[in-house]
C-alpha positions in Angstrom: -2.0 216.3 -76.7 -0.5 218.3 -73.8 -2.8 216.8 -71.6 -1.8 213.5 -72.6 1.7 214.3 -72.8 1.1 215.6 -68.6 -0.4 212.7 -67.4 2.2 210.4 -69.4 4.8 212.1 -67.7 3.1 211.9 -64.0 2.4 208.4 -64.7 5.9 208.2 -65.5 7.4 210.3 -62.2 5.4 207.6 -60.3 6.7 204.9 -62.5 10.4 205.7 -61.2 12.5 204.8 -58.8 12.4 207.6 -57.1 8.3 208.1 -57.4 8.4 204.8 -55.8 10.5 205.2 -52.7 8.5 208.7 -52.6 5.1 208.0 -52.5 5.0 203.9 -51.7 5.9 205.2 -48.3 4.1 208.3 -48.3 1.1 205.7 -48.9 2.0 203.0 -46.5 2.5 205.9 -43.4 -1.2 207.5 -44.4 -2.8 204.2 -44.6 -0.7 202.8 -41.4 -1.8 206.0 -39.4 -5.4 205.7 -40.2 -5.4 202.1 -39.7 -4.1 202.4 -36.3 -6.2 205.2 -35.3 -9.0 203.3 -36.4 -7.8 200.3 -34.7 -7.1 201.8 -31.6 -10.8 203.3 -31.1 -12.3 199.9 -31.5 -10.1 198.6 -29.3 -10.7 201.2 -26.5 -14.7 200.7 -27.3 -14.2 197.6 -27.0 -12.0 197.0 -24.1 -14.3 199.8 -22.3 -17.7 197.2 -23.7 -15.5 194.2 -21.8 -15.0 195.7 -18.9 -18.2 197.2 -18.3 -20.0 194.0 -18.8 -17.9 192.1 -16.7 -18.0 194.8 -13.8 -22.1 194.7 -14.0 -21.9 190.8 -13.9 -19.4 190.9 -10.8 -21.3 193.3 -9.1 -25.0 191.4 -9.9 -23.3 188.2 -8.1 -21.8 190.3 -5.4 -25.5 191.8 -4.9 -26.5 188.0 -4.8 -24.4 186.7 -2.5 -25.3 189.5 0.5 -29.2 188.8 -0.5 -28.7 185.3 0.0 -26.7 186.2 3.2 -29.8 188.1 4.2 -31.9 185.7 3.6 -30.4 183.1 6.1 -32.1 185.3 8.8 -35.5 184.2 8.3 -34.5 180.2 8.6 -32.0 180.7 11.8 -35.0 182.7 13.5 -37.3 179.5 12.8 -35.0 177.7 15.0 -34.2 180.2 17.5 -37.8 181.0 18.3 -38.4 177.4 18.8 -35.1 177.8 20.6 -36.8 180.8 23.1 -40.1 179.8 23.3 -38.9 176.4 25.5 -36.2 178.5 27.3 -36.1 180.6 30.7 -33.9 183.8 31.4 -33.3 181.5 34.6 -32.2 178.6 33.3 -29.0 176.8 32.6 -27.5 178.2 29.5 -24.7 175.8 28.7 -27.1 173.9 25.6 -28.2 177.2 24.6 -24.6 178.4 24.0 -24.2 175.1 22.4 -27.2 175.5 20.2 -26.5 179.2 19.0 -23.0 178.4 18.4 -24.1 175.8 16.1 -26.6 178.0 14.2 -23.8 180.2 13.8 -21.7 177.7 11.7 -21.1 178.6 8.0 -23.3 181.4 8.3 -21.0 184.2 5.9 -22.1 187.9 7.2 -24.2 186.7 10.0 -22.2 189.0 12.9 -24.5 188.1 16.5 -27.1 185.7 17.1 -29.2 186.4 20.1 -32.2 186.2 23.0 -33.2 189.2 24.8 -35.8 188.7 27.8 -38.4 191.2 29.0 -36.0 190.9 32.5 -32.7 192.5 30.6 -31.3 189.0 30.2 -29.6 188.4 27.1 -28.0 185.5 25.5 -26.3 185.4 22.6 -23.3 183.8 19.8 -20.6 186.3 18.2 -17.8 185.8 16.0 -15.1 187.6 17.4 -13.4 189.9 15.5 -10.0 189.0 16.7 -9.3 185.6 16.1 -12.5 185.0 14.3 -13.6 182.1 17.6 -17.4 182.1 18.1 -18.0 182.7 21.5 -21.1 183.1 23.9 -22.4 186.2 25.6 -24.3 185.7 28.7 -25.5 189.7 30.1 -27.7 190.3 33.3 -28.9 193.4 34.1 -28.2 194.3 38.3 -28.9 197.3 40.1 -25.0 197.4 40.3 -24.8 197.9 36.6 -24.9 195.4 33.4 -23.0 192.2 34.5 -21.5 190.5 31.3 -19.6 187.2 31.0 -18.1 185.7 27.5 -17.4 182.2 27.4 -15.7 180.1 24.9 -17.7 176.8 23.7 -15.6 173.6 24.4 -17.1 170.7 22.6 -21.0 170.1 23.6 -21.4 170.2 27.7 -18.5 172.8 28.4 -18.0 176.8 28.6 -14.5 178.4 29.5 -14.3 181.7 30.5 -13.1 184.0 28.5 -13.8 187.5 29.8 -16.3 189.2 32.6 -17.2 192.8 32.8 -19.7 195.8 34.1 -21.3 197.6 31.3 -24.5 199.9 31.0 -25.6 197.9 28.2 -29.8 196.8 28.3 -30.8 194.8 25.2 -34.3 196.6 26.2 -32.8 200.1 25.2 -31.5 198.8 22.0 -33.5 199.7 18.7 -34.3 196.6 17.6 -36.3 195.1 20.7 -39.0 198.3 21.0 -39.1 198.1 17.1 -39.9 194.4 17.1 -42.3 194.3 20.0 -44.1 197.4 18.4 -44.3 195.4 15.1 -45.4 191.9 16.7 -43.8 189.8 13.9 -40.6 190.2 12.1 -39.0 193.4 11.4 -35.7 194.7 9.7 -34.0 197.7 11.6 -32.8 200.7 9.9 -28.7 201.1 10.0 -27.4 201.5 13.7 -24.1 201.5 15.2 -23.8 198.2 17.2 -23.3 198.4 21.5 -19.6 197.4 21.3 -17.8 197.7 18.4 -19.9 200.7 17.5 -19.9 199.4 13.6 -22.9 199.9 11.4 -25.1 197.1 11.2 -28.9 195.6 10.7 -31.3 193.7 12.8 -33.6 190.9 11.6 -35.4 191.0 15.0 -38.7 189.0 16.2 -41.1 188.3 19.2 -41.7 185.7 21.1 -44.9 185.4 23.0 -45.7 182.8 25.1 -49.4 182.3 26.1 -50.0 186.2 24.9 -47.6 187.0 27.3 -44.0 189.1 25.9 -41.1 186.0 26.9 -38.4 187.4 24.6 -37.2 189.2 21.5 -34.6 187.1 19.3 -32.4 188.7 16.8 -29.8 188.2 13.9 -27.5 190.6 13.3 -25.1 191.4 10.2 -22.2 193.7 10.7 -20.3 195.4 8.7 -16.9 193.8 8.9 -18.9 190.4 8.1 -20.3 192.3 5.0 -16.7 193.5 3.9 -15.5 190.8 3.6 -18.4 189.3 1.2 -17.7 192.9 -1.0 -14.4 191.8 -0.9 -14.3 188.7 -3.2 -14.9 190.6 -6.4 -12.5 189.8 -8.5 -11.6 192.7 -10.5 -8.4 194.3 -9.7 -8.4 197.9 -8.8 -12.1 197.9 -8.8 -13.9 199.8 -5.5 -16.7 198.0 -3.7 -19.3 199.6 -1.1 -22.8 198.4 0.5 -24.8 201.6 1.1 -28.5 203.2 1.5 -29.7 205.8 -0.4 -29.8 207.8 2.4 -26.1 208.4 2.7 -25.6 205.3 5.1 -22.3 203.3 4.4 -23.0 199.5 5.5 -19.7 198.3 4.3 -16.6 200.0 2.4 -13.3 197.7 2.2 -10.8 200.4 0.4 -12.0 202.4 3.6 -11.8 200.1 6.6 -8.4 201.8 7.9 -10.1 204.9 7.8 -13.3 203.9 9.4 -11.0 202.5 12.0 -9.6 205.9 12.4 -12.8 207.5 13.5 -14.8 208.2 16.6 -17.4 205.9 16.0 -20.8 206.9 17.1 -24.2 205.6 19.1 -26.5 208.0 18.3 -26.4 207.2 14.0 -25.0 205.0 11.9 -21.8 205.8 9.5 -22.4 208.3 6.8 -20.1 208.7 3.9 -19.4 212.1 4.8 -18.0 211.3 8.0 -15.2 210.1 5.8 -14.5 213.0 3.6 -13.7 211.2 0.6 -13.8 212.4 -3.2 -14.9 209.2 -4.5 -18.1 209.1 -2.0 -18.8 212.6 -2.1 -18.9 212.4 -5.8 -20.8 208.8 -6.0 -23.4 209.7 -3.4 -24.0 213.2 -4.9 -24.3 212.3 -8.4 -25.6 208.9 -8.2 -27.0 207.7 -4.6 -30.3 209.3 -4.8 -33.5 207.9 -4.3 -34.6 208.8 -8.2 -31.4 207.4 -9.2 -32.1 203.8 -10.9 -29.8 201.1 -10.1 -28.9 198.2 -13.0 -27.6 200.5 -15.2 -24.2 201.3 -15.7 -22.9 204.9 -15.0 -19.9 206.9 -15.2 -18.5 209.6 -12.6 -15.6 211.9 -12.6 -13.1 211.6 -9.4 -10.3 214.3 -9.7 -10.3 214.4 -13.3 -10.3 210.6 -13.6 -13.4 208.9 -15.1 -15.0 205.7 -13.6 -16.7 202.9 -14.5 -20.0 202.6 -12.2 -22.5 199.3 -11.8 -25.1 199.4 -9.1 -27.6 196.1 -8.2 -29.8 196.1 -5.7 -29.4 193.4 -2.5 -33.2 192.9 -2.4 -36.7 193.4 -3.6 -37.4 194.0 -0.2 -38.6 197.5 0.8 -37.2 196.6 4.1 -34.0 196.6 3.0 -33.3 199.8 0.3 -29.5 198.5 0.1 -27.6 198.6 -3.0 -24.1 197.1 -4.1 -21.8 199.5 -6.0 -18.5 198.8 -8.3 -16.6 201.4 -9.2 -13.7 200.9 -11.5 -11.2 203.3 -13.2 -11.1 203.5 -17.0 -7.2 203.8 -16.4 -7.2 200.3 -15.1 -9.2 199.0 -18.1 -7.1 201.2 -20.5 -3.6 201.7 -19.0 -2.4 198.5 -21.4 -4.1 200.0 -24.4 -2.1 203.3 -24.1 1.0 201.5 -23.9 0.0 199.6 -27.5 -0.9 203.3 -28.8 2.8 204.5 -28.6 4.1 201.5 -29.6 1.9 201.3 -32.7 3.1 204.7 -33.6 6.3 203.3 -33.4 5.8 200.4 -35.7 3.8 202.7 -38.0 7.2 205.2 -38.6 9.2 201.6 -38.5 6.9 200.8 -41.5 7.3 203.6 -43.2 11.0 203.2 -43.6 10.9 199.5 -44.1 8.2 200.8 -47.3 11.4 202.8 -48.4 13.6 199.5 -48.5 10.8 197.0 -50.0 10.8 199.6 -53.1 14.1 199.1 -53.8 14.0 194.8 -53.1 10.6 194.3 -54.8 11.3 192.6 -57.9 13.6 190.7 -56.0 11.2 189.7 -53.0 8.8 188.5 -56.5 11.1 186.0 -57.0 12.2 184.8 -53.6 8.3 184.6 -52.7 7.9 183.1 -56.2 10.7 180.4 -54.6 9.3 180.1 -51.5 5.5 179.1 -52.4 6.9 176.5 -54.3 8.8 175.2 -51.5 5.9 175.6 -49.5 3.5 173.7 -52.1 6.3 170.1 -52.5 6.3 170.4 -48.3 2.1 170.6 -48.1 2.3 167.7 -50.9 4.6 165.8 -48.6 2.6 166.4 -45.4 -0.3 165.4 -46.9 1.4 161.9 -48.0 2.6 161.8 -44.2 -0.4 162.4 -42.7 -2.1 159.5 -44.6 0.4 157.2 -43.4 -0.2 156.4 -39.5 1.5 153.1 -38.7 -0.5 149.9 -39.8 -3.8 152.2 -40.8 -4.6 154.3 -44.0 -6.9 157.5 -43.3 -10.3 157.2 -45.1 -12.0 160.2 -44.5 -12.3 163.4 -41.8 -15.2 163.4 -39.9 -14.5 166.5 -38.2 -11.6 169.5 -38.1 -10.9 171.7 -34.7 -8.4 174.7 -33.7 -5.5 171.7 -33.2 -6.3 168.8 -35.2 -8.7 166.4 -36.9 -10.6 163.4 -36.5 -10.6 160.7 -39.4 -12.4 157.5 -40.2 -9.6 155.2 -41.1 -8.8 151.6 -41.8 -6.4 149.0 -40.5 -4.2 147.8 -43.7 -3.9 144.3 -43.0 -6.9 143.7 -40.9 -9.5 145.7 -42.6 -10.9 146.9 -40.0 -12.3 150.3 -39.5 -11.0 152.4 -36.7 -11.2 156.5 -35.5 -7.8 158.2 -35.1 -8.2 161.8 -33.6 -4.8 164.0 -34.7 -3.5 166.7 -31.9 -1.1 169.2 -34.5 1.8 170.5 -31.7 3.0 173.6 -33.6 6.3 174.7 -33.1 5.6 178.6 -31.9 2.1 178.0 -31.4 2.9 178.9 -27.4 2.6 175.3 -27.0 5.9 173.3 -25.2 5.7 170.3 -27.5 7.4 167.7 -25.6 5.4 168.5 -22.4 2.5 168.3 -24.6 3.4 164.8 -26.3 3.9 163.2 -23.0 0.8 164.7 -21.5 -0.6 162.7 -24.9 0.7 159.5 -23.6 -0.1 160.0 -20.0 -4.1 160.2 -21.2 -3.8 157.6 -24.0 -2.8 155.7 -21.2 -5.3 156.9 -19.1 -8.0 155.7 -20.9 -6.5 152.3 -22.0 -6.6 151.2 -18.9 -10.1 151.4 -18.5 -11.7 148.1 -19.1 -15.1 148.4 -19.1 -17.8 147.8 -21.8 -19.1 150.8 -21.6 -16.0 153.3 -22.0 -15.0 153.6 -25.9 -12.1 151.5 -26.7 -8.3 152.9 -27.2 -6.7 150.3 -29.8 -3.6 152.1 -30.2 -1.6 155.6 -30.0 2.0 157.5 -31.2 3.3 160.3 -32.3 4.5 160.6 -36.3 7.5 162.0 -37.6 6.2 165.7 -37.5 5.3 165.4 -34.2 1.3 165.0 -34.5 -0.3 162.9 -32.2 -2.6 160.8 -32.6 -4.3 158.0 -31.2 -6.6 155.1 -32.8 -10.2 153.9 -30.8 -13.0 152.2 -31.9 -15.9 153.4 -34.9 -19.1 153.1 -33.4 -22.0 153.0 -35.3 -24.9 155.0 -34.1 -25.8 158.6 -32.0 -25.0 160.5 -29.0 -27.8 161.1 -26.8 -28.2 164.3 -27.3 -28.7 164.0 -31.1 -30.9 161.3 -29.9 -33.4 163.8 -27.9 -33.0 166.0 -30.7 -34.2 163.6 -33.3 -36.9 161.3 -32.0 -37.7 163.5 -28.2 -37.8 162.3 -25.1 -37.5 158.5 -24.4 -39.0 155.8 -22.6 -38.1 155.5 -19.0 -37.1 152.1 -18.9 -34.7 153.4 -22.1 -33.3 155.7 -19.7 -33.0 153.0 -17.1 -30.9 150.6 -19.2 -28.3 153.5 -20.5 -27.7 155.0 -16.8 -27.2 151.8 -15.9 -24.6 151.3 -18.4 -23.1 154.6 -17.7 -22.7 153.7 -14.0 -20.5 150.9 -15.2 -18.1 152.9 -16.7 -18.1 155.2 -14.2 -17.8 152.7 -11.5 -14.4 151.5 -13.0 -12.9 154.9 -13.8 -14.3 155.8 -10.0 -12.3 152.9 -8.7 -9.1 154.2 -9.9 -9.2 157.5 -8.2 -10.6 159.1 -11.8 -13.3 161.5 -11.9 -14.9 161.6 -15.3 -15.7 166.0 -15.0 -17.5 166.1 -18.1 -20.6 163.8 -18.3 -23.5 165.2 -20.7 -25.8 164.3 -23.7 -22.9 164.4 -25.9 -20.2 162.0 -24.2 -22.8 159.4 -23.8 -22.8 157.3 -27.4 -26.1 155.1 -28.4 -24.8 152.3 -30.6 -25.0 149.0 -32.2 -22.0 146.4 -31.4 -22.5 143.2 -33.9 -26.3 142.2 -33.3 -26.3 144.1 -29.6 -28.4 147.1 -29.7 -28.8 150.1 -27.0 -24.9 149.5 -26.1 -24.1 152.8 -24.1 -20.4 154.0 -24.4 -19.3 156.7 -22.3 -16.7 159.4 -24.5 -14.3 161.8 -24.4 -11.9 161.3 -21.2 -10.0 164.3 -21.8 -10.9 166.3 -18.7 -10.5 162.9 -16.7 -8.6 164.0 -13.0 -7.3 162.3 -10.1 -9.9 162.0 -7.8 -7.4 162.0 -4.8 -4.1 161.9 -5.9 -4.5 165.4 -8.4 -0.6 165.6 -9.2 0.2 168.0 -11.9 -3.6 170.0 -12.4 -1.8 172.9 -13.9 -0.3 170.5 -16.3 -3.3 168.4 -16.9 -5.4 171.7 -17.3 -3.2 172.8 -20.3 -3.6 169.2 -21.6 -7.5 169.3 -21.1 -7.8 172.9 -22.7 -5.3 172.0 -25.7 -7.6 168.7 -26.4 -11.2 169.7 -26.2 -10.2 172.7 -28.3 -8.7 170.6 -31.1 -11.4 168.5 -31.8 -14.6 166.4 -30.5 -15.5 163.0 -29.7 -17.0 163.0 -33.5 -14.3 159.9 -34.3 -17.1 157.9 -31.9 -20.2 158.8 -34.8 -19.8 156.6 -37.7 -21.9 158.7 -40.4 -22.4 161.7 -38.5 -20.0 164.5 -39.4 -21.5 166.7 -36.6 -24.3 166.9 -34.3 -27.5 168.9 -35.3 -27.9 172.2 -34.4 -30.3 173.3 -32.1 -31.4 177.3 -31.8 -33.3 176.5 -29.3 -30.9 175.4 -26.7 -28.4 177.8 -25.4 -25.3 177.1 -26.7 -23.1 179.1 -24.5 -24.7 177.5 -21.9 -24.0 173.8 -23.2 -20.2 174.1 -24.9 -16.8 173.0 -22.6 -15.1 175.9 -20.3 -11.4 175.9 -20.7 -9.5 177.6 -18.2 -12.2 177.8 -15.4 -14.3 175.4 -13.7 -14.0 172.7 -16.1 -16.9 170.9 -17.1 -19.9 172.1 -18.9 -22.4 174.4 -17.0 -25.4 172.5 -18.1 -24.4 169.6 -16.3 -22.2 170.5 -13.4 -22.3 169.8 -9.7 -22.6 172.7 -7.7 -19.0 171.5 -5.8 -17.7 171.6 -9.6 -19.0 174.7 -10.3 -17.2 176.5 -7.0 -14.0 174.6 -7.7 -13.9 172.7 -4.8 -12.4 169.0 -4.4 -14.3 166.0 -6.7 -15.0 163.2 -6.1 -17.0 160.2 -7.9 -20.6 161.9 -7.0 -19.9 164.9 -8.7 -20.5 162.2 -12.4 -23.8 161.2 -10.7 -24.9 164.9 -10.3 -24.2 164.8 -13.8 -25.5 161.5 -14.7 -29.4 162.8 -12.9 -29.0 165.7 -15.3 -28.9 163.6 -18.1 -31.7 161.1 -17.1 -33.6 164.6 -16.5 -32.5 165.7 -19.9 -33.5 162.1 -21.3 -37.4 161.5 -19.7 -38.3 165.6 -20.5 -36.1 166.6 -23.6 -34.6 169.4 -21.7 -32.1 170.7 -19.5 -32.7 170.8 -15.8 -32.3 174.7 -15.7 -33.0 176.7 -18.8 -30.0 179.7 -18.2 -28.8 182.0 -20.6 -25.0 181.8 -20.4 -22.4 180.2 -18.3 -22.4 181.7 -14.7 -26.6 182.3 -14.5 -26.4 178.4 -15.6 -24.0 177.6 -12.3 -25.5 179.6 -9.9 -28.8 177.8 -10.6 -27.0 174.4 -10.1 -25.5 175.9 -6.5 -28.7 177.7 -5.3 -31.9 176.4 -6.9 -33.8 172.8 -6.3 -34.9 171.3 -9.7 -37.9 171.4 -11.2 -40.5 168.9 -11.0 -40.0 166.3 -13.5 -43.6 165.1 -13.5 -44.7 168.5 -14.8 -42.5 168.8 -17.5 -43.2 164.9 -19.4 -46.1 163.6 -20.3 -44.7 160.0 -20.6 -44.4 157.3 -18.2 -41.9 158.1 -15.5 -41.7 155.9 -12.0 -42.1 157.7 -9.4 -38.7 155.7 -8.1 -37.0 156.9 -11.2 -38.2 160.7 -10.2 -37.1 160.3 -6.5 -33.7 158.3 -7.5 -33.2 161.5 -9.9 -33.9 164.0 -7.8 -31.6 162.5 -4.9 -28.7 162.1 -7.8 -29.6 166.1 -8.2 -29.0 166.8 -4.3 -26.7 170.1 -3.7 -24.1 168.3 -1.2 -22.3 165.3 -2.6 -23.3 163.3 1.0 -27.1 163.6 -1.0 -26.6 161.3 -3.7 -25.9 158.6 -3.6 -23.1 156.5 -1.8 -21.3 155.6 -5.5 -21.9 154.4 -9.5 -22.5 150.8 -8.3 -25.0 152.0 -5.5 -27.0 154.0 -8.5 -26.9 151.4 -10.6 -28.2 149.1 -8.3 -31.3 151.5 -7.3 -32.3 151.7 -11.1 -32.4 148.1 -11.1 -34.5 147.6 -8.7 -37.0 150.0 -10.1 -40.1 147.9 -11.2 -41.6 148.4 -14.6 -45.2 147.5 -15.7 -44.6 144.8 -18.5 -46.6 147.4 -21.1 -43.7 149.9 -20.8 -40.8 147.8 -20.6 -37.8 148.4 -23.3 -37.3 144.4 -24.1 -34.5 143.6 -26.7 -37.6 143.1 -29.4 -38.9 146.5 -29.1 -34.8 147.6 -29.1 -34.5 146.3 -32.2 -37.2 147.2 -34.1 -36.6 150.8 -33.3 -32.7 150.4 -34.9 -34.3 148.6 -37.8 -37.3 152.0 -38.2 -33.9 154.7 -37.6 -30.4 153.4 -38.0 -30.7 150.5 -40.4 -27.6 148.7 -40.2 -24.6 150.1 -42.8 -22.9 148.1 -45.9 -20.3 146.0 -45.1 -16.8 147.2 -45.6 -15.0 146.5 -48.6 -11.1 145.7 -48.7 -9.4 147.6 -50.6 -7.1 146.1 -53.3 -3.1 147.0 -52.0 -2.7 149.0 -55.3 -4.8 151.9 -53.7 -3.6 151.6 -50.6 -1.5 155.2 -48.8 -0.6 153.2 -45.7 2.9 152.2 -45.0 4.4 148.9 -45.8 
């Protein structure tokens, strides 16, 4: 009894007023605290997990793009030893100047291009440091001393003078000509301080012989204010960047250039870290920059008491070249925000515990007025719903599809019974969103796309923006597949198939080309298979939202926003009569294959290399894209298999295609291959000239009789799969929801 009597009267004590305002906030406070302690160690892991990912993936591309800078020296010393082997130290040198200049262009890293002859002679291109000009070095070697003479190129038959001078300097004394003559074929130097600006550099070096006989040694050389400058497009703020050798040598270091500047720069050795004296390479190089050390995995160092992030990727497979590429990046830089949002969540978490103290007091009260409010809430969701159902002249059927922003519906035209798509953008107010810049981005791509007139591009019938401020706008119901369900479903297809809907995608591009609008976003999934009355095999190219000015790109940040807001909101499903969503495939990659918002728009699978760097469209960029899809089309996959977006691009900017003929066993022309591969070309000036020019190619591609796609064999194969659909019913006006 007393024991019931105790526990009655705790039960009571926490009953009361005052039990309540003394432990509800007691409660909140313990919960709150843990909560946010929890909370914040996630969020540190996983800021930390962020950052150290994208640090290893800036530093693998950094790593990539000085290996592929390397590797330019083995095709410029094709040319230059055909250059040497038909020159003389004697002769003219005003086309040789010409030529190395010319070899120099676009070359990032490359630092000196030359030819030294067994006479001291040497010829050779620079970029000069100072205003960045490419100039020509002619050197002769006198018993007065070194004579050299720098020219400037003038167009193609003229050298200016720019600067003569007596030096000691003998290309014969330099490492790189005993190294290469002692090798007899091509040879990388070790790290050495270059003659002039006594920098650290490399040597890809090679020589000639002539008839057995030693004519010259030819070099390219990479220095390391060329390098620099590679190291220093990472993109990470705060993050440090260096090019070394395991050895201690530092081939590039852009935090330390004013420093390296500084010093007495040396010919006997290249420069060391330690000639530096600083705690950051001491500390890297000693802990980490040792031949056992692996690189690839990421690795953390202390720095005066501050911990750092550190990725390492080797330039090359080469054993020639035991470089490596390292990031290093401050936890502080990754975490300085989060620290700020650990005070202030203390804050709120004491702000909370006094609030607790208040809601005690006002909780029957807040009972009723939330009791109020949900019923508000449910006659205003009651009344939205009614809204939403009444667009205009058309009553919404069904949804075929829900995004972030909005929906897509089947609907149906109240007086003309006839069945339409409306896609709904919801504009939030304090969703971030500026509404009316929003809406009359809306009109500017409903207009957009009305305008275009072709066959082939899906059909706007009609736009606006209701009373709540959703937009929407109506276009036609098709009735069939995308492609990419298409491949999915029944494989690879025929080639002339493929013929006849790149042929109708070229003439919707062609229009939308002729009005300065580049398409951005042509794949498997904008291109719609479907049947139009008794026509079969009609093509209809979708989903305009990333459409841009080819030339005249006014307002890109704006149309950006509009782009991102759209394809976020929902899909081209209101083309799929029947098909609420495309199949999934595991087997595709799907980051690989889904629309970027916010960075090179377009989707990696299928995106021209020019698209993929951000540089200027124009209508070829929709052909690259196009020869993907006919790739996609004849062999039921993608023209690089990639896992993830930026491995995806950088195989679309650096690597050629596969062969098509080794990955189908169908029938493929050989003139459908080559027109293919040429749509596939890196450089727009490839492919070809425009739309109609493509189209008129694939026409002219002959096809034996026995594998022609004729209209019979078209429409037995929608009779087998897509058999046609009931016809629509009217509706009596008793169950209509439209609006009189």
């Amino acid at each position: 009894m007393a024991g019931k009597s105790r526990l009655a009267r705790v039960s009571a004590a926490i009953a009361s007023p005052l039990g309540v305002l003394t432990l509800l906030p007691t409660l909140v406070a313990l919960v709150g605290l843990v909560l946010t302690l929890v909370g914040q160690h996630a969020l540190r892991d996983s800021n930390l997990s962020m950052a150290s990912d994208r640090i290893d993936e800036e530093t693998a591309l950094v790593a990539r793009s000085i290996g592929i800078a390397l590797e330019q020296s083995d095709p410029i010393l094709d040319r230059l030893g055909a250059l040497a082997r038909a020159h003389q130290s004697t002769d003219p040198y005003v086309d040789t100047a010409q030529t190395l200049r010319d070899l120099m262009q676009g070359r990032p890293g490359v630092g000196y291009i030359s030819i030294s002859f067994p006479d001291g002679t040497f010829q050779g291109a620079y970029r000069d440091d100072k205003d960045g000009v490419i100039r020509f070095k002619y050197s002769r070697v006198t018993p007065q001393g070194t004579l050299e003479q720098r020219f400037t190129p003038v167009g193609h038959d003229r050298l200016d003078a720019y600067l003569q001078e007596r030096t000691d300097y003998d290309p014969r004394n330099r490492p790189f000509y005993p190294l290469a003559v002692s090798a007899r074929g091509r040879v990388w130097t070790k790290p050495y301080p270059f003659f002039k600006t006594r920098y650290t550099g490399i040597t890809r070096a090679e020589p000639i012989y002539v008839n057995g006989d030693l004519h010259a040694v030819i070099t390219v050389d990479f220095d390391v204010s060329a390098l620099s400058a590679i190291l220093s497009k990472i993109a990470l703020g705060g993050a440090t960047t260096l090019l070394y050798a395991n050895d201690g040598t530092l081939l590039a270091y852009p935090r330390g250039e004013g420093a390296i500047g500084r010093l007495p720069l040396r010919r006997d050795r290249p420069l060391l870290y330690s000639d530096l004296e600083d705690p950051l390479l001491n500390s890297f190089f000693t802990r980490l920059a040792t031949p056992e050390a692996p690189t690839g995995a990421l690795s953390r160092i202390e720095v005066n008491g501050a911990s750092l992030i550190v990725a390492r990727k080797a330039v090359s497979a080469d054993p020639d070249l035991p470089w490596s590429v390292a990031t290093l990046l401050p936890e502080t830089q990754v975490l300085g925000a989060l620290h700020k949002h650990q005070w202030r969540s203390f804050v709120a978490a004491a702000a909370a515990t006094i609030l607790a103290s208040l809601l005690s007091w006002l909780f029957a009260r807040h009972i009723l007025v939330t009791r109020n409010e949900i019923a508000v809430a449910r006659a205003e969701a009651r009344e939205a719903v009614a809204r939403a159902q009444e667009l205009g002249s058309y009553r919404l059927l069904e949804m075929l599809g829900k995004g972030g922003m909005g929906e897509v519906w089947r609907a149906e035209h109240r007086l003309l019974v006839r069945q339409a798509a409306i896609k709904l953008v919801s504009l939030e107010t304090g969703s971030g969103v500026n509404v009316a810049e929003a809406q009359e981005r809306f009109r500017r791509e409903a207009q957009s796309l009305a305008t275009l007139r072709s066959r082939n591009t899906i059909e706007l019938f009609d736009y606006g923006v209701t009373a709540d401020g959703t937009c929407f706008y109506v276009m036609e119901l098709l009735d069939g597949m995308d492609l990419e369900t298409l491949v999915a479903k029944h494989g690879p297809q025929p080639a002339a198939r493929v013929i006849h809907f790149l042929i109708q995608a070229c003439n919707s591009l062609a229009e939308a080309h002729d009005a300065d609008l580049v398409h951005r976003d042509i794949k498997p999934a904008n291109l719609y298979v479907c049947r139009v009355a008794d026509e079969v095999d009609v093509l209809k190219v979708l989903d305009f939202g990333l459409v841009r000015a080819a030339i005249h790109g006014a307002n890109q940040q704006g149309q950006s926003e509009h782009s991102s807001g759209t394809r976020q909101a929902v899909t081209e499903v209101a083309a799929r009569e029947g098909h609420k969503s495309a199949p999934p495939d595991s087997n595709k990659d799907a980051e690989a294959r889904i629309t970027q918002v916010g960075q090179a728009m377009g989707t990696p699978a299928y995106m021209a290399p020019e698209q993929a760097l951000g540089y200027e469209l124009d209508g070829r960029s929709d052909l690259y894209a196009l020869g993907c899809v006919g790739f996609f089309l004849l062999s039921g996959r993608m023209v690089f298999e990639r896992a993830g977006s930026l491995p995806m691009m950088m195989a679309h900017i650096t690597e050629l295609p596969p062969d098509l003929s080794t990955l189908t066993k169908n029938y493929v022309p050989a003139e459908l291959a080559s027109l293919l591969k040429q749509c596939l070309a890196k450089k727009p000036a490839g492919r070809p000239v425009d739309a109609r020019a493509l189209s008129e190619a694939l026409k002219a591609i002959p096809i034996p009789p026995a594998e022609q796609w004729t209209e019979a064999r078209a429409q037995a194969w929608w009779v087998a799969h897509c058999p046609k659909p009931p016809a629509v019913v009217p509706l009596s006006d008793s169950s209509q929801l439209g609006v009189a």
